[in-house]
BALUM-294722 format. One record per residue: residue number from 0; x, y, z of N, C-alpha, C in turn. Coordinates in steps of 0.2 Angstrom, whole numbers, padded with zeros to 4 digits. Example, Ala and Ser with C-alpha at 12.3 -4.5 7.8 and 13.67 -1.06 7.14 Angstrom:
2
0, 0066, -0028, 0039, 0062, -0022, 0039, 0066, -0016, 0039 .
1, 0064, -0011, 0035, 0068, -0005, 0036, 0064, 0000, 0039 .
//
This chain:
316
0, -0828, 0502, 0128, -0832, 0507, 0124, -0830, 0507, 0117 .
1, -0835, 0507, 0111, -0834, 0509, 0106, -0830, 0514, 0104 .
2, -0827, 0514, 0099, -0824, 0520, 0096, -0826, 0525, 0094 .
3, -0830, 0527, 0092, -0835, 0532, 0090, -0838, 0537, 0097 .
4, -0839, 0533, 0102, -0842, 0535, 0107, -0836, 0538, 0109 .
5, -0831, 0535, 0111, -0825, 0538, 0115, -0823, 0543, 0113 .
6, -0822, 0543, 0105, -0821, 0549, 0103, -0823, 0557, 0105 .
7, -0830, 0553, 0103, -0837, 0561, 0104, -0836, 0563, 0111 .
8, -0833, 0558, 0117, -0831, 0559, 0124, -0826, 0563, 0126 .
9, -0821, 0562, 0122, -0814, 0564, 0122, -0815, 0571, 0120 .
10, -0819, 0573, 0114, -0819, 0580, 0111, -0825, 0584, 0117 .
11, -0829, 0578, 0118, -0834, 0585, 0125, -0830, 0587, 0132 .
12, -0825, 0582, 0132, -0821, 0582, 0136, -0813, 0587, 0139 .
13, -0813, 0587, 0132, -0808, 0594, 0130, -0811, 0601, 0130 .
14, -0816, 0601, 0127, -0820, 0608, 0126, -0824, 0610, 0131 .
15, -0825, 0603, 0137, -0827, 0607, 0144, -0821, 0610, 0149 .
16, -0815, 0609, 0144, -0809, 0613, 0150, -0806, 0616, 0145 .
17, -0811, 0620, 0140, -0809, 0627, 0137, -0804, 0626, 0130 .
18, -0803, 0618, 0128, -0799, 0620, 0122, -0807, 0620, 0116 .
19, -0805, 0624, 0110, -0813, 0623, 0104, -0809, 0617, 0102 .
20, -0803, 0615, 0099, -0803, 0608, 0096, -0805, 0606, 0090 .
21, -0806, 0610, 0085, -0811, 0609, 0079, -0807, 0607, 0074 .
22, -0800, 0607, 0074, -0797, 0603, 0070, -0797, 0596, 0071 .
23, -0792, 0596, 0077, -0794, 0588, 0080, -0798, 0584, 0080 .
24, -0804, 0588, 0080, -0810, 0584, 0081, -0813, 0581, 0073 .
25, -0812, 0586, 0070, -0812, 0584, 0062, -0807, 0580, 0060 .
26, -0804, 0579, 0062, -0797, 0574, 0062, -0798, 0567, 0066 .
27, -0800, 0566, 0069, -0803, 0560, 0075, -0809, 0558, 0070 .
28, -0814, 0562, 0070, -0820, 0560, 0064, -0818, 0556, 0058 .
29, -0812, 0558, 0054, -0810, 0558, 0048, -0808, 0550, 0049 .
30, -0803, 0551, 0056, -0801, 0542, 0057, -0806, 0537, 0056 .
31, -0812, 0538, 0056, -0819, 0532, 0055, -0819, 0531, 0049 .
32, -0815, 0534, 0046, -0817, 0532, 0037, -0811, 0525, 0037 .
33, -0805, 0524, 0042, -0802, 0520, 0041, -0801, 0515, 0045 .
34, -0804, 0516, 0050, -0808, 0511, 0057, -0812, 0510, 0057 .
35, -0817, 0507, 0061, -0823, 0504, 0060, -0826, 0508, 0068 .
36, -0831, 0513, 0069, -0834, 0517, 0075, -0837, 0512, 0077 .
37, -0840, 0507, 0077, -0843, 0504, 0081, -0840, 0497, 0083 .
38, -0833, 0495, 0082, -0829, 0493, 0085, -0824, 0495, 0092 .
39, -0824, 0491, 0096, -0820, 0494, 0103, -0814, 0495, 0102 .
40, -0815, 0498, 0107, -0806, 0505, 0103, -0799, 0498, 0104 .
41, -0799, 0493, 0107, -0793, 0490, 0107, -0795, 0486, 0100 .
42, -0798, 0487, 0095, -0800, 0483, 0091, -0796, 0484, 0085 .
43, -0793, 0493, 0087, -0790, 0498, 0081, -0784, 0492, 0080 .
44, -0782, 0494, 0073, -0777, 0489, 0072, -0771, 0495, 0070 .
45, -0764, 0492, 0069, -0759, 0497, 0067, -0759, 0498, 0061 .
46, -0762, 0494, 0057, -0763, 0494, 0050, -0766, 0500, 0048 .
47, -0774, 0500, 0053, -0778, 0506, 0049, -0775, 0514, 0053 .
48, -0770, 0514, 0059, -0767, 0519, 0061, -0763, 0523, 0054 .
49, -0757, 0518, 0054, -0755, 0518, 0047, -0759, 0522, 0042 .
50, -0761, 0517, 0039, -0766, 0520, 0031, -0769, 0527, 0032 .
51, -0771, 0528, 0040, -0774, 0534, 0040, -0768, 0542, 0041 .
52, -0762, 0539, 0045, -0759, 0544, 0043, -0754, 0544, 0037 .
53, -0753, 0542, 0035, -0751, 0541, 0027, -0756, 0545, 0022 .
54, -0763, 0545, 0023, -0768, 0547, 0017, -0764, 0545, 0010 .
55, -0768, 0552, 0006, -0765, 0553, -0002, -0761, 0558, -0002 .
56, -0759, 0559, 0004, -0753, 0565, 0003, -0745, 0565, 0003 .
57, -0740, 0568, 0001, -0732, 0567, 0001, -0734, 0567, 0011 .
58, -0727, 0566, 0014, -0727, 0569, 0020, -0726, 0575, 0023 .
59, -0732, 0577, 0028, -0731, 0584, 0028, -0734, 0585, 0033 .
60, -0733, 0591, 0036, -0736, 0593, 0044, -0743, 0590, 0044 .
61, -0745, 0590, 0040, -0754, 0587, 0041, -0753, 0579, 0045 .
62, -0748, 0576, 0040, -0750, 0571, 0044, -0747, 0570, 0053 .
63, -0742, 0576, 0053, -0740, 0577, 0061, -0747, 0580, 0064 .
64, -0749, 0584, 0063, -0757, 0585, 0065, -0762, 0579, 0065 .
65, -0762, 0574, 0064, -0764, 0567, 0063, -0762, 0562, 0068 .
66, -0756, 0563, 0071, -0754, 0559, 0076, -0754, 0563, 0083 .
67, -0754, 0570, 0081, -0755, 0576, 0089, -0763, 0572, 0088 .
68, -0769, 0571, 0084, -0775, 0572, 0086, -0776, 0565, 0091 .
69, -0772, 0561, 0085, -0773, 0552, 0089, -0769, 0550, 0095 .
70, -0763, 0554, 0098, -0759, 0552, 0103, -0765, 0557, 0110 .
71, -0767, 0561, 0108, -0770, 0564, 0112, -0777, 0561, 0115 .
72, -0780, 0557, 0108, -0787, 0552, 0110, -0784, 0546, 0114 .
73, -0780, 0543, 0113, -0776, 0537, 0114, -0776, 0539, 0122 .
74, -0772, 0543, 0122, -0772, 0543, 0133, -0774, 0545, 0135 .
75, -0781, 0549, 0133, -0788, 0549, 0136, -0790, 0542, 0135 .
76, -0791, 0540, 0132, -0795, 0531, 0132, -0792, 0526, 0134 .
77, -0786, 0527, 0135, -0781, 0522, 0140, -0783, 0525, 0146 .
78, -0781, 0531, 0148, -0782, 0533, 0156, -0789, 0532, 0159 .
79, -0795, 0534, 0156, -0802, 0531, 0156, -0805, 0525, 0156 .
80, -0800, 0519, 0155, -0799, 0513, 0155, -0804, 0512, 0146 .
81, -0804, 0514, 0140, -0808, 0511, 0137, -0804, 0508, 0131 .
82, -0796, 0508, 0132, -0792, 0505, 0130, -0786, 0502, 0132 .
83, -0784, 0497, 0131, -0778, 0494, 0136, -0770, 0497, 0134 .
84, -0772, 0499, 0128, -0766, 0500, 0125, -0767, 0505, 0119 .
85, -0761, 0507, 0116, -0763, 0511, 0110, -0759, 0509, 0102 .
86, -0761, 0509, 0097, -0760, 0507, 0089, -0754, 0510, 0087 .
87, -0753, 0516, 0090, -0749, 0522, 0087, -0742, 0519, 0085 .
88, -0740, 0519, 0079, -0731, 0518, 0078, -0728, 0520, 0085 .
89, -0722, 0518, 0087, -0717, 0520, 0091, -0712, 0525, 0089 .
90, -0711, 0526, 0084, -0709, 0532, 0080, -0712, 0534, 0073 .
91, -0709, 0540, 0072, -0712, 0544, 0069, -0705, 0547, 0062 .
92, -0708, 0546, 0058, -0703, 0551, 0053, -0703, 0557, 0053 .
93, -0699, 0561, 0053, -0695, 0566, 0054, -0702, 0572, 0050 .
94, -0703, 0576, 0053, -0708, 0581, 0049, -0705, 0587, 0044 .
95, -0706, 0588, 0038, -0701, 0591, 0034, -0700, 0599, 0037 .
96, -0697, 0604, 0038, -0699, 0611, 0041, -0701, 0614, 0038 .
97, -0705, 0619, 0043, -0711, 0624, 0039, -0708, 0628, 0034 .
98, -0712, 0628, 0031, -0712, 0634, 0026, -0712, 0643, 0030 .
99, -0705, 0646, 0030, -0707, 0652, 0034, -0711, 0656, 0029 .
100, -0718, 0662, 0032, -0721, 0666, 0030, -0717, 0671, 0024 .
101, -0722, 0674, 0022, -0719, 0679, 0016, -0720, 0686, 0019 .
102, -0715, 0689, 0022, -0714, 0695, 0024, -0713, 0702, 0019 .
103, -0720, 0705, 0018, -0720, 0707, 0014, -0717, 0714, 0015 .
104, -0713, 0717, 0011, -0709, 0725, 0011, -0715, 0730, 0012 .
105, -0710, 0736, 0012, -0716, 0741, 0014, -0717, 0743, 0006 .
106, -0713, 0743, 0000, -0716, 0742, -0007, -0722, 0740, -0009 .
107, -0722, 0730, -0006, -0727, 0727, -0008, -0732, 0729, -0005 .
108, -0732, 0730, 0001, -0738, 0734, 0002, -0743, 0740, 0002 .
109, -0738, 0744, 0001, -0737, 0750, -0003, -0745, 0748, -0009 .
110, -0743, 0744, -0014, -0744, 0742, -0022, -0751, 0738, -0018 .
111, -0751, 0734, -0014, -0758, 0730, -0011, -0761, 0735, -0008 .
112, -0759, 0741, -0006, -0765, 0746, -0003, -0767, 0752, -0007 .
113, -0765, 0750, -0014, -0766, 0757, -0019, -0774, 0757, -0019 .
114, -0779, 0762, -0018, -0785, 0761, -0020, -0787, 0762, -0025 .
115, -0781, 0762, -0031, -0786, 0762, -0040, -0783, 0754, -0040 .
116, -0778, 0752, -0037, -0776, 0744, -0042, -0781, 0739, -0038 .
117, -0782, 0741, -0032, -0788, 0737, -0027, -0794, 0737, -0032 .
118, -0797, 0744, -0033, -0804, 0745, -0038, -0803, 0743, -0044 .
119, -0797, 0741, -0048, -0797, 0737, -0055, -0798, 0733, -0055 .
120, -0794, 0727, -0048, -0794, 0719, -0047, -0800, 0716, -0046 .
121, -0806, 0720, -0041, -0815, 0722, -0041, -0817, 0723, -0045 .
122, -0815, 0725, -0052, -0821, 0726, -0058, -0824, 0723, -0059 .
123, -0832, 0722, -0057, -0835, 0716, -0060, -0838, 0714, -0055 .
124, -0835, 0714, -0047, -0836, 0708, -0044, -0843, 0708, -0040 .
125, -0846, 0703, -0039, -0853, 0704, -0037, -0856, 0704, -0029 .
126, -0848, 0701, -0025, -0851, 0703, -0017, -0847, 0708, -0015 .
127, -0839, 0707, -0016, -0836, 0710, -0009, -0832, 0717, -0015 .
128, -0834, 0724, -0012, -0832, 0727, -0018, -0826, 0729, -0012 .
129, -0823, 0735, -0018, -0815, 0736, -0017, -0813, 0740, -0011 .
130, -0819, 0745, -0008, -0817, 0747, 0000, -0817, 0744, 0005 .
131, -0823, 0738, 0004, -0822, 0733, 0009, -0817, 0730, 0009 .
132, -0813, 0726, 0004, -0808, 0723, 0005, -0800, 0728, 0006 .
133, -0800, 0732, 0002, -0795, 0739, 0007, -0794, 0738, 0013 .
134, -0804, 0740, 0017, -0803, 0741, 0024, -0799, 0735, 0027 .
135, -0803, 0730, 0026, -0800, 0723, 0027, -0792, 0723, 0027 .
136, -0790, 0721, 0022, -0782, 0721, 0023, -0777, 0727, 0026 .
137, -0780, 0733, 0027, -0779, 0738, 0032, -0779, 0734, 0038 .
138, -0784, 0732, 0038, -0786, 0729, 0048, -0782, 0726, 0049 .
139, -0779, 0718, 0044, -0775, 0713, 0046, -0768, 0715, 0047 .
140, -0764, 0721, 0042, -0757, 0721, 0042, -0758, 0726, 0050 .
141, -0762, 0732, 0051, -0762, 0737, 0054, -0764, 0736, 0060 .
142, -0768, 0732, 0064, -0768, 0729, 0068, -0767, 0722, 0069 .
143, -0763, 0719, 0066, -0760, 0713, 0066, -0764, 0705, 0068 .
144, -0772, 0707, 0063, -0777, 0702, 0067, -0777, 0696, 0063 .
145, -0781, 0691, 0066, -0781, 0686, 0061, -0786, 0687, 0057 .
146, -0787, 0683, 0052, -0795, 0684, 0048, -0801, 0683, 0051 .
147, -0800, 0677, 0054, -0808, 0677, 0057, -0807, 0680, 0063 .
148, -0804, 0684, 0067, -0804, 0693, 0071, -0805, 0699, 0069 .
149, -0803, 0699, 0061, -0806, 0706, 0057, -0815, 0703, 0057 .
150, -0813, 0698, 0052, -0823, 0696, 0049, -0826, 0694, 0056 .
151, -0824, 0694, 0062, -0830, 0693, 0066, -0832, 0699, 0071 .
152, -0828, 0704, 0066, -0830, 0712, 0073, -0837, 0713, 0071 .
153, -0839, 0714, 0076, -0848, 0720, 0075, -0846, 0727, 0077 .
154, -0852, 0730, 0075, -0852, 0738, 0076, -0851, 0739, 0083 .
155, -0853, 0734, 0087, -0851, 0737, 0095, -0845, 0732, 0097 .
156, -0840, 0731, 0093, -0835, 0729, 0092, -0828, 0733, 0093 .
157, -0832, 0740, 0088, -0826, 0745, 0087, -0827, 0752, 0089 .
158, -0824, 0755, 0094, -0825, 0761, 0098, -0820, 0767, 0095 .
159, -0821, 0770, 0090, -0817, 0775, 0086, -0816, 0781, 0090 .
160, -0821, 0782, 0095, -0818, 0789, 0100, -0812, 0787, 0105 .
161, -0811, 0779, 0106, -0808, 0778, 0109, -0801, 0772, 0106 .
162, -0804, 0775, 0100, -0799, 0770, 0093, -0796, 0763, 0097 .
163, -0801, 0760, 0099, -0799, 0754, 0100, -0804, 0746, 0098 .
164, -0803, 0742, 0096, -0805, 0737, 0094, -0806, 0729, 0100 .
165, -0812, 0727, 0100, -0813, 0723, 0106, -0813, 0716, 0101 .
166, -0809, 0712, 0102, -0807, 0705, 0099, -0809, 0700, 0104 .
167, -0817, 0697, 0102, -0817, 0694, 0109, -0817, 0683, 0105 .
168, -0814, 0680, 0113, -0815, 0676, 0112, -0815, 0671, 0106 .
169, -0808, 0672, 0104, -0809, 0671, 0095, -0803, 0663, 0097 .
170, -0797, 0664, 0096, -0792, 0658, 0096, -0792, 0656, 0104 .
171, -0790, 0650, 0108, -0790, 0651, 0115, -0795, 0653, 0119 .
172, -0800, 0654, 0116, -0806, 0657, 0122, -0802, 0663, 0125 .
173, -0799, 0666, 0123, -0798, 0673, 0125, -0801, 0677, 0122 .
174, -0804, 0684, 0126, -0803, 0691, 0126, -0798, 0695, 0124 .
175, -0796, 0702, 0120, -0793, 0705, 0122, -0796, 0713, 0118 .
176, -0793, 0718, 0120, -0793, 0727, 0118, -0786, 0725, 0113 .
177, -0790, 0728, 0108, -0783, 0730, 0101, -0783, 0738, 0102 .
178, -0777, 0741, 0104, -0778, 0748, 0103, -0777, 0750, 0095 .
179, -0779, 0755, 0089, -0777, 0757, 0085, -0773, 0763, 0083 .
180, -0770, 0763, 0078, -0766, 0769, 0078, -0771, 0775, 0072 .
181, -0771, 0781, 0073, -0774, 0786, 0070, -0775, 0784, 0064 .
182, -0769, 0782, 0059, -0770, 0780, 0052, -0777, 0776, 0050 .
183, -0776, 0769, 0056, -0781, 0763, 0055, -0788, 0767, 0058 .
184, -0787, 0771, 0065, -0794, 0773, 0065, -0796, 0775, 0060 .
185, -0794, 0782, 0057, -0797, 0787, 0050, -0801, 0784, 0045 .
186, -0794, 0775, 0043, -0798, 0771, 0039, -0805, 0768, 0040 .
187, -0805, 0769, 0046, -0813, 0765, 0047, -0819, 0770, 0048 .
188, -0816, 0776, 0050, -0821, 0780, 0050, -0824, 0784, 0044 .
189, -0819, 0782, 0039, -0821, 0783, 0032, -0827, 0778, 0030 .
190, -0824, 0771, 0031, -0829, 0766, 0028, -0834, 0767, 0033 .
191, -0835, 0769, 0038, -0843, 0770, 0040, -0847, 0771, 0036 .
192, -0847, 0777, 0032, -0851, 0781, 0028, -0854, 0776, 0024 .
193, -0849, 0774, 0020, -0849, 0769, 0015, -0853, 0762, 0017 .
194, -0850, 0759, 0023, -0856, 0753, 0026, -0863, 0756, 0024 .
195, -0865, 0762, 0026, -0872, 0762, 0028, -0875, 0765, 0022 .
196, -0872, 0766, 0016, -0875, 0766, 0012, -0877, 0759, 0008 .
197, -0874, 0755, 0008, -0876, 0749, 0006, -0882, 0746, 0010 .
198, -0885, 0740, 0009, -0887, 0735, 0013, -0882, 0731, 0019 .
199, -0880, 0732, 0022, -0878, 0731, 0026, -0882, 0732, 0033 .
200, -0882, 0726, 0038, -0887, 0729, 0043, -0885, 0734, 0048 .
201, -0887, 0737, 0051, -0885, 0743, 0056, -0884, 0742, 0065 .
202, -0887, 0736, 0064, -0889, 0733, 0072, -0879, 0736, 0076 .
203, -0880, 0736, 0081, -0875, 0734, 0083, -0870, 0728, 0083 .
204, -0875, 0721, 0085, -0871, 0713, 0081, -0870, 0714, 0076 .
205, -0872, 0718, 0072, -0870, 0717, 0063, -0864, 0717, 0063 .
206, -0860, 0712, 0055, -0852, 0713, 0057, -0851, 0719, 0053 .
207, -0844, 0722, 0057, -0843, 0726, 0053, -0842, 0729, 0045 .
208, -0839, 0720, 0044, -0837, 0720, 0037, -0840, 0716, 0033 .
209, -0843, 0717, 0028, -0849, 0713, 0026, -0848, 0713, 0017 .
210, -0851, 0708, 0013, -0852, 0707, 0006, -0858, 0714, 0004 .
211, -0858, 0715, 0000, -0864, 0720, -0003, -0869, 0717, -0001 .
212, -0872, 0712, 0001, -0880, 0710, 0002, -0878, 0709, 0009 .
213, -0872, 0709, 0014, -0873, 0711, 0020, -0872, 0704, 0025 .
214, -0870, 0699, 0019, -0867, 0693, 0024, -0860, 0695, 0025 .
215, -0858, 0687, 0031, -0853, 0688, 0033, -0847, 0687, 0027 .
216, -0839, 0689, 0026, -0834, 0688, 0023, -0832, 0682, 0026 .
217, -0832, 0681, 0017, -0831, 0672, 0019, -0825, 0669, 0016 .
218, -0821, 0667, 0019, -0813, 0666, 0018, -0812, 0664, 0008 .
219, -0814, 0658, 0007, -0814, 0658, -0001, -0815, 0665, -0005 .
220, -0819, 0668, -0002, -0821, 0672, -0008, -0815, 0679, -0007 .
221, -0813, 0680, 0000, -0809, 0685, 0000, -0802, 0683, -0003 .
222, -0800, 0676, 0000, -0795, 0671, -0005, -0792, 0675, -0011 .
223, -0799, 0673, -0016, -0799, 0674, -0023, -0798, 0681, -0025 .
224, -0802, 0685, -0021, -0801, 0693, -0024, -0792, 0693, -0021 .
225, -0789, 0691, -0015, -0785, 0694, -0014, -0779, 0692, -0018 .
226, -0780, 0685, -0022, -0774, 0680, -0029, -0774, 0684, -0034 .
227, -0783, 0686, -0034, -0783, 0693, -0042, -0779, 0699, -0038 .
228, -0779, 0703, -0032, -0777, 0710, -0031, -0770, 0708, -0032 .
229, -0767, 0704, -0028, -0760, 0703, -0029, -0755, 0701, -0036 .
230, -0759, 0699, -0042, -0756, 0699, -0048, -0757, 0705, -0051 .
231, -0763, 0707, -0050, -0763, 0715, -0051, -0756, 0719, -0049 .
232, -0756, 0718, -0042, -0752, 0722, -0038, -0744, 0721, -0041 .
233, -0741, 0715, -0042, -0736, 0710, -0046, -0732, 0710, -0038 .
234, -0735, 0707, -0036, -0732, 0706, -0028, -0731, 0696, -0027 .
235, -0726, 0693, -0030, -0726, 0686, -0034, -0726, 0681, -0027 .
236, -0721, 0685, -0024, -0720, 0679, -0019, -0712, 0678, -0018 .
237, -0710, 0673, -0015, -0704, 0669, -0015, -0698, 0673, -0011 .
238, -0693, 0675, -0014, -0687, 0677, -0008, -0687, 0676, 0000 .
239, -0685, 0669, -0001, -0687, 0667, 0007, -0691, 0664, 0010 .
240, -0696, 0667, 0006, -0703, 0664, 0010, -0709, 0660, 0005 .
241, -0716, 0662, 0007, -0718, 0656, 0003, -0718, 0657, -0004 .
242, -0719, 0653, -0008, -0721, 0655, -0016, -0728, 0659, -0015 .
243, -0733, 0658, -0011, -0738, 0661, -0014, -0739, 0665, -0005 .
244, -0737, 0672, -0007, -0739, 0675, -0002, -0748, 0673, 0001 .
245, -0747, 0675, 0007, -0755, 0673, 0010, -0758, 0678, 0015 .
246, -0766, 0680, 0013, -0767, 0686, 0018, -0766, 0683, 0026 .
247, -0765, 0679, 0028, -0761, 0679, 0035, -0753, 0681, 0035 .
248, -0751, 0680, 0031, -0743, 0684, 0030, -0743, 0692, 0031 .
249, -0749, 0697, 0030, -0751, 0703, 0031, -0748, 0702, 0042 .
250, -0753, 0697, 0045, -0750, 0697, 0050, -0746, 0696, 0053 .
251, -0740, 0692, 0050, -0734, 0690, 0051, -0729, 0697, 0048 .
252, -0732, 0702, 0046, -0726, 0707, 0042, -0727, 0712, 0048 .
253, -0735, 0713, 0050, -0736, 0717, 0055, -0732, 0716, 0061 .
254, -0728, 0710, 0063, -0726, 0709, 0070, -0718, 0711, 0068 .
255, -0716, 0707, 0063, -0710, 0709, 0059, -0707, 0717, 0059 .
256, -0710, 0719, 0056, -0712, 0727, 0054, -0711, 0728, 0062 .
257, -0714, 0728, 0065, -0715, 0730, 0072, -0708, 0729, 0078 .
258, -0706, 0724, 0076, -0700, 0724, 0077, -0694, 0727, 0078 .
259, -0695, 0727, 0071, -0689, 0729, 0066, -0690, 0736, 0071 .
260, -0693, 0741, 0069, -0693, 0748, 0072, -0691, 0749, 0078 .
261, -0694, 0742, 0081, -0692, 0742, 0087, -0685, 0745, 0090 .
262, -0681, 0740, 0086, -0674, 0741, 0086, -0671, 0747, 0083 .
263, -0672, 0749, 0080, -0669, 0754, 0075, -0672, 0760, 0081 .
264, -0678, 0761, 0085, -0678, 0765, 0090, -0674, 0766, 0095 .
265, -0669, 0761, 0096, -0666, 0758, 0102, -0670, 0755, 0110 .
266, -0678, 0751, 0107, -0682, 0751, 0112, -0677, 0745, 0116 .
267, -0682, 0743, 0121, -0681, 0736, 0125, -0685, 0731, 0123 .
268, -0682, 0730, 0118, -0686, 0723, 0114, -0689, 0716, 0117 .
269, -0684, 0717, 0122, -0686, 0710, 0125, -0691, 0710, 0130 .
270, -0690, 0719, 0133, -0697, 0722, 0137, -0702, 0722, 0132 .
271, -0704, 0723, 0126, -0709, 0724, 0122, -0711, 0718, 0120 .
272, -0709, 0713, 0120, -0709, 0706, 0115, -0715, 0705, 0119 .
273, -0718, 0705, 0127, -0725, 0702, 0133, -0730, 0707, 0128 .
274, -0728, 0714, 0125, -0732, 0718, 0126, -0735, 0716, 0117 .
275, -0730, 0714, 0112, -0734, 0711, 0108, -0736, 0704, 0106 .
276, -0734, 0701, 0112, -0738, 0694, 0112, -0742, 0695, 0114 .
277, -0745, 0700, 0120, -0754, 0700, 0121, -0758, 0705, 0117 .
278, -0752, 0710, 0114, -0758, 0711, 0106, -0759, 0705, 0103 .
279, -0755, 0702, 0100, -0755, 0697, 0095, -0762, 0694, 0096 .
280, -0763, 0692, 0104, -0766, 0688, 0106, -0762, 0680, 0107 .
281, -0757, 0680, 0105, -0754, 0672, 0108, -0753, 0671, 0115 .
282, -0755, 0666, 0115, -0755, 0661, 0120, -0750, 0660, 0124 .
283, -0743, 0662, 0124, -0735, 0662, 0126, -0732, 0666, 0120 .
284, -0725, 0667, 0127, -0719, 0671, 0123, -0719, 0667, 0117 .
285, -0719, 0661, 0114, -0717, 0657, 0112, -0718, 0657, 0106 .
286, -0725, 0660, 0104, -0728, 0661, 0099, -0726, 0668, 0094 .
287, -0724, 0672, 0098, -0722, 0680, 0097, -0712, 0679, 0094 .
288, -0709, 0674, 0099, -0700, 0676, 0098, -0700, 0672, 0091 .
289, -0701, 0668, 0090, -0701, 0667, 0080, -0701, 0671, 0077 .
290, -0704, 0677, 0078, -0704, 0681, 0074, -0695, 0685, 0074 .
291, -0691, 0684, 0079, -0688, 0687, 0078, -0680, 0683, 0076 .
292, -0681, 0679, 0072, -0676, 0675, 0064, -0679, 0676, 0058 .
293, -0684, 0681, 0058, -0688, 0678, 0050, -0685, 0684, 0046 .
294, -0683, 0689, 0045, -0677, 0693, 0040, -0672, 0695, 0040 .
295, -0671, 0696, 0035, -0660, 0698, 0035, -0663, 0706, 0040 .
296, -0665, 0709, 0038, -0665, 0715, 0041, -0666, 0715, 0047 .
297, -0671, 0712, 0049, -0673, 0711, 0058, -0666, 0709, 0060 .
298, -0662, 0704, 0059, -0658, 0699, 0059, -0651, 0706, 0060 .
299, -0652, 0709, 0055, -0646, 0714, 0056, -0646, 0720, 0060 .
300, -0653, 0720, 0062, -0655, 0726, 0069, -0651, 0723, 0076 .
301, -0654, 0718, 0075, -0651, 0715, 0083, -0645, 0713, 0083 .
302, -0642, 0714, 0076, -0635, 0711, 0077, -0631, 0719, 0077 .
303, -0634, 0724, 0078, -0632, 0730, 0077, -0632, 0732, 0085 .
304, -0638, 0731, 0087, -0639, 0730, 0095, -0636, 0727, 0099 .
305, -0633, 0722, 0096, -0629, 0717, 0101, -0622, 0720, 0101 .
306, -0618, 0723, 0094, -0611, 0725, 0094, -0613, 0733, 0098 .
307, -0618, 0734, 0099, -0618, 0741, 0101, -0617, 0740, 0109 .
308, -0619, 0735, 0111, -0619, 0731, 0120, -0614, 0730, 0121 .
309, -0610, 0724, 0114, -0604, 0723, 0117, -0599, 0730, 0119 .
310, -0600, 0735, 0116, -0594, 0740, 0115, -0595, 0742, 0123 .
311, -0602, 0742, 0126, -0602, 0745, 0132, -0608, 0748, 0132 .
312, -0612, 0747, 0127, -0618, 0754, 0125, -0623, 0750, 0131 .
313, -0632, 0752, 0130, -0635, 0749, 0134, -0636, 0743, 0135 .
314, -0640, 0739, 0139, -0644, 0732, 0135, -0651, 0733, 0135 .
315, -0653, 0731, 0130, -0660, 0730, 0127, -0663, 0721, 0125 .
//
């Protein structure tokens, strides 16, 4: 079988057993640029393997996403019989470690949820004015969503008599119920009013959170307002984490944050850890216990917890 085919096969092939695949798939397509698609897949040379994980970039998790996409076509097309063998190097050099998130304090957030520094970093601006984006970064640190879970809720999305939020079908092909706390309900129940005075449509499918003319928020454009709110805010970045804090970091400080209290309540952390994995919505514990190395302070709850066990206290 050609390559091009195979490919298109492999990707309908995954996404009939539930993965979407949409990176990898854009990463398989991209391979054509340095292969030839309508050569038979044994025809791939190591050469063009190579050049293609190499690209124009230093080394960097992208190109380990580069060889997850091609080891994973390789042994569908080998087991399918449409190659007899695979091009892949036998090793692989070392992937340099992630950049841990920027866990913002309850200061910086403080200063990013002011509603006159949010309204002055918006002066001017022609789509997404300064309550929507408030609301927004409310939803991400306070119910702990990703962006495209905030931007994809509708009106019959959000149930505020019942202050809960239905997150459907978004990472994983999963569902789930986000419950809300009082704070975050009130937020949104304020911006109601405020939706329905703009152009925004009313339908139930309409999303909740919309530009002034009522399209969907679109990750660039929130981006940008949020590199202006944050200089506004002088929220710079670094100690520890990344140089350039990132509105997915709001989600990583919610888990953190959530933690941390944990501890300092005396809860049963490691009973709680299932309970905010399947808020988070991840996939495995796996996903969720990272989070619990990523601050000196978290780091000094549990270390406070542990001499309080060793002395004889409970375990948690």
């Amino acid at each position: 079988m050609i390559l091009r085919d195979a490919i298109e096969q492999y990707v309908a092939w995954r996404r009939a057993h539930g993965a979407k695949l949409t990176s990898v798939a854009n990463l398989l397509r991209d391979f054509l640029r340095y292969a030839d698609g309508d050569a038979n897949c044994d025809q791939v040379s190591a050469a063009q393997v190579l050049a293609f994980l190499a690209g124009k970039r230093p080394l960097a998790w992208h190109r380990v996403n580069k060889h997850y996409a091609l080891s994973g076509f390789w042994r569908f097309a080998i087991s399918r019989g449409h190659a007899t063998g695979s091009p892949l190097p036998s090793s692989e050099p070392k992937a340099p470690p992630r950049t841990p998130p920027y866990i913002y304090t309850h200061d910086d957030l403080r200063r990013l949820f002011d509603p006159e520094t949010i309204a002055n970093s918006r002066r001017g601006a022609v789509q997404l004015d300064a309550v929507t984006l408030r609301t927004l970064l409310l939803m991400l640190y306070g119910a702990g969503l990703r962006f495209s879970e905030a931007t994809g809720l509708t009106l019959a999305d959000v149930d505020l008599d019942e202050a809960i939020l239905t997150i459907r079908a978004t990472k994983f092909y999963k569902s789930r119920l986000v419950p809300i706390g009082p704070q975050l309900a009130t937020v949104l129940a304020n911006y109601m009013p405020v939706r329905r005075r703009g152009r925004c449509a009313q339908g139930e499918t309409s999303f909740l959170l919309a530009n002034r003319d009522g399209t969907r928020l679109a990750s660039s454009t929130v981006q940008s307002a949020f590199d202006a709110l944050r200089r506004s805010a002088g929220v710079p970045g670094s100690a520890g984490g990344r140089r350039t804090p990132r509105l997915h970091d709001l989600r990583h400080s919610f888990a953190v944050h959530s933690l941390t209290s944990w501890y300092r309540q005396g809860a049963d952390v490691q009973r709680l850890l299932p309970v905010l994995s399947t808020y988070l919505g991840h996939s495995d514990l796996e996903g969720t216990k990272v989070y619990l190395s990523m601050t000196p302070e978290l780091l000094q709850q549990a270390a406070l917890r542990f001499a309080s066990y060793a002395e004889g206290g409970r375990h948690a």
